[in-house]
C-alpha positions in Angstrom: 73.2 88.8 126.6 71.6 92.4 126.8 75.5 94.0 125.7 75.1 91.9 122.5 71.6 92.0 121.6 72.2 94.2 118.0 75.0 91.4 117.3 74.7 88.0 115.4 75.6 84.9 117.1 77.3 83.8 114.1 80.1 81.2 114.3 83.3 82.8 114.3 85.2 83.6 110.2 88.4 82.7 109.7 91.3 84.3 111.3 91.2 86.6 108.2 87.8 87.5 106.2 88.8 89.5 103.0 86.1 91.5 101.1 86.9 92.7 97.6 86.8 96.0 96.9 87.7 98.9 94.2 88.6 101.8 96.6 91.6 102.7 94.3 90.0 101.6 90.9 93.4 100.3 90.4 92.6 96.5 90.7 90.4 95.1 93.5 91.7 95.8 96.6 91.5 93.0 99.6 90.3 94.5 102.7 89.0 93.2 106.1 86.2 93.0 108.6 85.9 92.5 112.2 84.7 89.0 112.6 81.8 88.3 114.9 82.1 86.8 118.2 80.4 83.2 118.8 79.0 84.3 122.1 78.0 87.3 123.8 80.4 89.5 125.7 79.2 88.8 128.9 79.2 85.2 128.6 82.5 84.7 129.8 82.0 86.6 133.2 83.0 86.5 136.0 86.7 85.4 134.3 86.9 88.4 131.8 83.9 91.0 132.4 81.5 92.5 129.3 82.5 95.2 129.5 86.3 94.0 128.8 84.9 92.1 125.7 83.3 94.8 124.3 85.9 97.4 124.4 88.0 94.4 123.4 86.1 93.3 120.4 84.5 96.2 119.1 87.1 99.1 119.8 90.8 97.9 119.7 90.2 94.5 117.5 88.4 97.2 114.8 90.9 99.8 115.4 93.6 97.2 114.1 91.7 96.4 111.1 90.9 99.8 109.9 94.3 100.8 110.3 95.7 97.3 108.4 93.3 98.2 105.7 94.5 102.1 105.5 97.9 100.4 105.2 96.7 98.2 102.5 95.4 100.9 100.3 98.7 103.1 100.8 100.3 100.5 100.1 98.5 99.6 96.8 98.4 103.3 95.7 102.7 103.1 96.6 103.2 100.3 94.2 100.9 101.9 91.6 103.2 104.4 91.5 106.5 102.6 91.9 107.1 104.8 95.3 109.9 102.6 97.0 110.5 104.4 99.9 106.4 104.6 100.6 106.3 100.6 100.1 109.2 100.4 102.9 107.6 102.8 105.3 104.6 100.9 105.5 105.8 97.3 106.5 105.7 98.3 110.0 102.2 99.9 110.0 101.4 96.3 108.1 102.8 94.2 110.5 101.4 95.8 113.5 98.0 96.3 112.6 97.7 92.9 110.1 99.5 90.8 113.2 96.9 92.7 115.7 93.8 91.3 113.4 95.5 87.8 112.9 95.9 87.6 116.7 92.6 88.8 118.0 91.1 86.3 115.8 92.6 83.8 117.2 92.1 84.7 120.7 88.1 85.5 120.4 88.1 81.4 119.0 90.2 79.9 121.8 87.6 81.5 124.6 84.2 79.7 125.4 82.0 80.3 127.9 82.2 77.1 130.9 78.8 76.1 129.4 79.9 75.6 126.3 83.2 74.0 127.0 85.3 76.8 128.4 88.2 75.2 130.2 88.0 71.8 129.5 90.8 69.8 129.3 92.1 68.9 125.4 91.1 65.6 124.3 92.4 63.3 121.6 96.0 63.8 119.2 96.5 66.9 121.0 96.0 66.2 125.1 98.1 63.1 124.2 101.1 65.8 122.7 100.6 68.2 125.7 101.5 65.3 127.9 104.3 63.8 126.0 105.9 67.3 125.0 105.0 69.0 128.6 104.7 66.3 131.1 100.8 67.5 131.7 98.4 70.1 131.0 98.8 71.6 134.3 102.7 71.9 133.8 101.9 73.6 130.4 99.4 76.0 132.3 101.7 76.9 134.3 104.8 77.7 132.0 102.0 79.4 129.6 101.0 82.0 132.6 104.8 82.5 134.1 106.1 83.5 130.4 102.9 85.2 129.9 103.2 87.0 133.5 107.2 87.5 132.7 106.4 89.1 129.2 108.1 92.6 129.6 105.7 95.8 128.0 102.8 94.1 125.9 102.3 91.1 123.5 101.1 88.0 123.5 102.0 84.1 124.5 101.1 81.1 122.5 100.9 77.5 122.2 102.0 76.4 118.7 102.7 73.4 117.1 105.9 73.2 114.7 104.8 71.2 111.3 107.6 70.1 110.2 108.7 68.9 113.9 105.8 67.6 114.7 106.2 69.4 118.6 104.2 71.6 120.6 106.4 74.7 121.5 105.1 78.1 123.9 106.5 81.1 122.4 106.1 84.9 123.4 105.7 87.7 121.0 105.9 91.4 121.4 103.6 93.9 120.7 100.9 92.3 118.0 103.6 89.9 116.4 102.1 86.9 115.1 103.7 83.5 116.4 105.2 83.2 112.4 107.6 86.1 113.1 109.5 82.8 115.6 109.6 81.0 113.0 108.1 80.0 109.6 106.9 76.5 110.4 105.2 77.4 113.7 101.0 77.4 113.4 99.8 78.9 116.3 97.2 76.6 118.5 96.9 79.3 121.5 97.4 82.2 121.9 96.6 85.0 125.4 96.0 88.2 124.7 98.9 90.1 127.8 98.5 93.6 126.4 96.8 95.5 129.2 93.7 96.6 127.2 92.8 92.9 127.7 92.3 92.7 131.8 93.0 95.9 133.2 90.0 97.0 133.8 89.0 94.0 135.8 92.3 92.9 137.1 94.0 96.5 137.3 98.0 95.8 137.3 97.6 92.3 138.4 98.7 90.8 135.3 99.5 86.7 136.8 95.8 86.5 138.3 94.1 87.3 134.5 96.8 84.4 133.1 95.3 82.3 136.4 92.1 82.7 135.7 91.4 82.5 131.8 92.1 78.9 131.7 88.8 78.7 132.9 87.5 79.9 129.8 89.6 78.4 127.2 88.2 76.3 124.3 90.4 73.4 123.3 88.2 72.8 120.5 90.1 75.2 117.4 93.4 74.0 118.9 92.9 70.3 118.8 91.0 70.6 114.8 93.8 72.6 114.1 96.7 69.8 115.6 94.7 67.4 114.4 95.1 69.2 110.4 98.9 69.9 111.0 99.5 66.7 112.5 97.5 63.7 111.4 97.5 60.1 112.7 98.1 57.6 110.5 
């Protein structure tokens, strides 16, 4: 509690929160901001330590969005000007640091402290599609953390549902892709953080005991309104 006390409790924005500004006076400019956290960093110790969460949150989550943002007026001030080669240059410094907000966002809503539901099995439309698409939650837990623990350098490994399919698939990404970059259709349910800045300081190079132990702090909760949205029961 005391490593949040100048922060809001706020419920978490959406994955994106756009603010409209004029920086370039061309036209108003969408930019973003580093959504609050539901809980305080602490409150998911002993599985991921304050300390983690707040270099986490406030440091590489922020770095990502004032880079995207930099991006995002170069890239206005490019098409102002017609600058091709400037608009091309960019799309990597857009997907990097716009897939590194999209993620993060993500992630800080699929943690909970155990108190407040952290790590409770999924109920409902999607606990039933875990079991028929996976054979059991443990057996997706486990495949999660093995592709997650394989993962070569950093990135990330999700739970995502295809909407058009109507399945449940796990998918890896590299670096800060987002889970659309597998595939158009696929909405991302899950998704654990694997880059290094995200347990190493608690879990050094230990990489398979962090994927272990965050189940114990995952919300179900986003997931399941979200599978519920994608894929309604009639």
């Amino acid at each position: 509690m005391a490593l949040r006390t100048l922060l809001s409790r706020r419920t978490l924005a959406a994955a994106v929160r756009p603010q409209l500004g004029s920086t370039l006076g061309l036209r108003s400019l969408v930019t973003f901001s580093l959504p609050d956290l539901p809980y305080d960093y602490g409150a998911l110790e002993p599985v991921i330590s304050g300390e983690i969460m707040e270099l986490h949150h406030q440091k590489h989550h922020q770095a990502y969005i004032t880079n995207y943002n930099k991006a995002l007026e170069q890239l206005e001030l490019a098409m102002s000007k017609g600058d091709a080669s400037s608009i091309v240059k960019l799309q990597g410094a857009l997907k990097f640091n716009g897939g590194g907000h999209v993620n993060h966002s993500i992630f800080w809503k699929n943690l909970a402290p155990v108190r407040e539901g952290g790590g409770e099995p999924p109920k409902g439309s999607l606990g039933w599609a875990i079991d028929t698409d996976f054979g059991s939650l443990e057996t997706l837990i486990s495949r999660m953390s093995t592709e997650g623990a394989a993962l070569q350098g950093s990135g990330w490994v999700w739970l995502g549902v295809d909407k058009d399919l109507k399945k449940l698939v796990v998918e890896t990404t590299v670096n800060q892709d987002p889970l659309v970059t597998k595939g158009a259709n696929l909405v991302p349910l899950i998704g654990i953080d694997v880059w290094e800045h995200a347990y190493y300081l608690q879990y050094k190079n230990v990489r398979p005991d962090y994927l272990k132990n965050i189940w114990k702090v995952i919300s179900w909760k986003y997931a399941s309104d979200l599978y519920e949205k994608e894929c309604p029961v009639h």
